[in-house]
N, C-alpha and C positions, 0 to 999 in steps of 0.2 A: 518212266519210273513211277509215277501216281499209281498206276494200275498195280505194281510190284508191290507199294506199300500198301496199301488197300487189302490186297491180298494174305501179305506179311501178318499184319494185324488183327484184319479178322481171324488166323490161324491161331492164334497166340490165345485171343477171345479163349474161341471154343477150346482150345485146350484145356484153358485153366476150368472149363467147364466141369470140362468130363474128370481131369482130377481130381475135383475138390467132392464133383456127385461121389467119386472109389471112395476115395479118402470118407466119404460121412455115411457109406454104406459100412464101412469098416468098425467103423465106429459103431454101429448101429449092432452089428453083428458081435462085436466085442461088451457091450454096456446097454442097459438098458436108460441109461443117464445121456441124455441129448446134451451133446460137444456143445462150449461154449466156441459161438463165430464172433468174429470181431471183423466188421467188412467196414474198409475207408477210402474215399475217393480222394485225391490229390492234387493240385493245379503246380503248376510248374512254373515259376517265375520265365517268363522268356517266350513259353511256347510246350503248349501240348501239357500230359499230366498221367496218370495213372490210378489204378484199384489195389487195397492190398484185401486180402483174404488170410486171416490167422485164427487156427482152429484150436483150441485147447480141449483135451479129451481124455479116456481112457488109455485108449491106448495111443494116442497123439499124445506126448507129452506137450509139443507146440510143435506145429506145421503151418508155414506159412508159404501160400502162391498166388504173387503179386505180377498183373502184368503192366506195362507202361507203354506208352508214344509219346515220345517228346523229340520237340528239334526248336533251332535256333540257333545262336551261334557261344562257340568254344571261345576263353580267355586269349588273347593272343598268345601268353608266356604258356600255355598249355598245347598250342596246336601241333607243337612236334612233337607229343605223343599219341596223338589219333591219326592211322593214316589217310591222306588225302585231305587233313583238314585246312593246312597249308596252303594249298592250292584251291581250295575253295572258301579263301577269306574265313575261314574256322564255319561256315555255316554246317551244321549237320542233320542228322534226322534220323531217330535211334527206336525200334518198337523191340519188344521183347518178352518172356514170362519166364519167370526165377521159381523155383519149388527148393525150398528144403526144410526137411523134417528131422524132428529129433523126440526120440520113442520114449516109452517111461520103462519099457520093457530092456536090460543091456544084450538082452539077445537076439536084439532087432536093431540091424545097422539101420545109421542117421543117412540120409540119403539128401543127394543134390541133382539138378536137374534146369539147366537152362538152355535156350537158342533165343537169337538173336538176328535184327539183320540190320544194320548201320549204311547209311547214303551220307556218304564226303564226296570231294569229288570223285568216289571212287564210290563201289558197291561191295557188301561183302554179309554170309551170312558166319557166326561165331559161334559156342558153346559147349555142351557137353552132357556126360552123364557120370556121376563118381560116387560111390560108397565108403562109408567110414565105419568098419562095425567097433564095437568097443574088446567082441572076442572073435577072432578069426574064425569061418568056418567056410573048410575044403566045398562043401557042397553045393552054398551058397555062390561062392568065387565059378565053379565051374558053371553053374547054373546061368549066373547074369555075365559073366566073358562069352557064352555059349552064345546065349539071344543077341546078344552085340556083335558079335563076329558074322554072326547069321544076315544078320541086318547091313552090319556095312558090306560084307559081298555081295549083296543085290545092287547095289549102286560099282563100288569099285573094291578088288580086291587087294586094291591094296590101303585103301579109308583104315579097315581094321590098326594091321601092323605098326601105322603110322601115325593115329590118333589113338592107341594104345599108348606107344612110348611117349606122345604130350602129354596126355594125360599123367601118366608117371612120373614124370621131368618137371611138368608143374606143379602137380597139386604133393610137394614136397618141403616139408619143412628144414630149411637150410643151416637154420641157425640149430638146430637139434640131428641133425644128420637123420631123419627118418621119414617116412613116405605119410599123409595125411590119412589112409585109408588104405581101400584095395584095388584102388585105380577104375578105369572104366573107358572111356575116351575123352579125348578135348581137340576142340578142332577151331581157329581161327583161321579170320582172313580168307574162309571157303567163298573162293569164283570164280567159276568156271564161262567158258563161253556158251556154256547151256544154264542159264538162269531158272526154268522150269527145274531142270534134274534135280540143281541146287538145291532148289525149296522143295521135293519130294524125299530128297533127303535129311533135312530139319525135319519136317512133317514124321519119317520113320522115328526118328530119337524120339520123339515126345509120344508117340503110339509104344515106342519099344518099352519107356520106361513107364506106359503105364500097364504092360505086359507085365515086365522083368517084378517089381518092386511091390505091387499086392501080393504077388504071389509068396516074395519071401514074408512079407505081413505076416498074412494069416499061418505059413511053416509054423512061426514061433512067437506070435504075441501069446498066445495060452500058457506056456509053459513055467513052469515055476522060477522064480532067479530067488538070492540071497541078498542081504545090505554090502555084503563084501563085493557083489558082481554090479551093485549101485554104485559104488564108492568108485568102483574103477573105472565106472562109465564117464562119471562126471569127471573124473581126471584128464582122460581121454578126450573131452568135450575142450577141458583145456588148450590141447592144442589144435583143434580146431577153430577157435578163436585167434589162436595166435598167427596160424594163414592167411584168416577173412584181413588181420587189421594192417597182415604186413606185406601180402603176397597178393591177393586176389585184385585181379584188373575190373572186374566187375564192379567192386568196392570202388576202386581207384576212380574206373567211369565214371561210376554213380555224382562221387564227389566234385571231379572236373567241370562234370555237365551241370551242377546245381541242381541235382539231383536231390528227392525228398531225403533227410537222413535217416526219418523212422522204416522206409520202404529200403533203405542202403543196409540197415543194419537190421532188417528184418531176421536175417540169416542167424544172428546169435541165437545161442540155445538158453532155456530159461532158465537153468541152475547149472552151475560149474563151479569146479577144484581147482587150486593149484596147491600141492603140496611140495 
């Protein structure tokens, strides 16, 4: 399993690499005003620690992608909710890379983007890819369902169908009866007895979205919006906090495992409404 994590994590590295190079070429091509970075390394009371990356910009309202390795062991009153923790006296060992952004632009969906790969006594890799725009658009939806469906049929045909409706199912606000976004996939507890496939297939999500997600970028950061098309974004941002703080297991993780809070809560967006 050394050799899996090793693996796991150097993946995660270089991912945040290559995003955070898109994400400042974006910027680059959008302003001639160099994004402020804000890069912080973190120690982990317990074991292991993390990097966060939050970029403030033009057209990055705030995006932050932060990766982490951390292990040690789980609360006891907590180990029945990680599986396998149980059984392996709560010790765990968790590496990862979280993305999400939220644009200045409301005609540019806020975007999320994590994988995951957790050793309990068990093995398993977790995450997803989901869009939140503030105004629906057909185009867009067909576009990035398109690359997703494309991608999970190269592994299994039926990844799509199936980490579609999680996706859905989860990233759902309950208490307001309505869906956070426009879906995308979610996929936990993926393990199969081919552990290589497994990790070619987290490896495709994080290639996929950084396919899928400049592209709708550059569509529509230029275009003109209104204060009226601002006012509804940040509404909208509303409930998207209201998921991270009541719904999202990542959060939850974060918190369980003693987790940094400023890298847990990195995901909030810098201004929001409630009316």
């Amino acid at each position: 399993m050394d050799k899996q994590k090793n693996l796991a994590s150097k993946w995660f590295a270089s991912l945040r690499g290559s995003i955070v190079d898109e994400f400042l070429a974006i910027e680059k091509e959008f302003s001639d005003e160099f994004p402020e970075i804000n890069r912080k390394k973190w120690d982990r009371p317990g074991g292991g620690g993390g990097e966060m990356t939050i970029i403030y910009g033009k057209a990055f309202e705030k995006v932050g992608v932060n990766i982490s390795t951390v292990h040690g062991k789980i609360a006891e009153k907590f180990m029945d909710e990680i599986p396998g923790a149980k059984k392996n006296d709560g010790e765990f060992w968790a590496s990862g890379i979280s993305v999400v952004s939220h644009m200045h632009s409301p005609l540019v969906p806020a975007s999320h983007m994590n994988t995951r790969f957790i050793v309990t006594a068990k093995s398993w890799f977790g995450g997803g890819i989901d869009f939140t725009p503030a105004y629906y658009n057909d185009e867009d939806y067909r576009f990035l369902h398109g690359k997703i469906k494309k991608m999970c049929n190269g592994f299994n045909f039926n990844y799509y169908p199936q980490f579609k409706k999680q996706c859905d199912d989860y990233f759902f606000l309950h208490h307001r009866k309505e869906p956070r976004g426009i879906g995308g996939i979610f996929y936990d507890n993926l393990s199969s007895d081919n552990w290589e496939n497994d990790f070619a297939y987290i490896q495709a999500v994080g290639r996929t979205f950084l396919e899928i997600y400049p592209s709708i970028i550059r569509t529509h950061m230029s275009k003109s919006w209104t204060e009226e098309q601002k006012e509804h974004q940040l509404i909208k941002r509303g409930r998207y906090v209201e998921f991270n703080l009541l719904y999202d297991r990542g959060t939850k993780f974060g918190i369980l495992t003693n987790g940094n809070p400023d890298a847990i809560m990195m995901s909030m967006p810098p201004l929001v409404k409630w009316k």
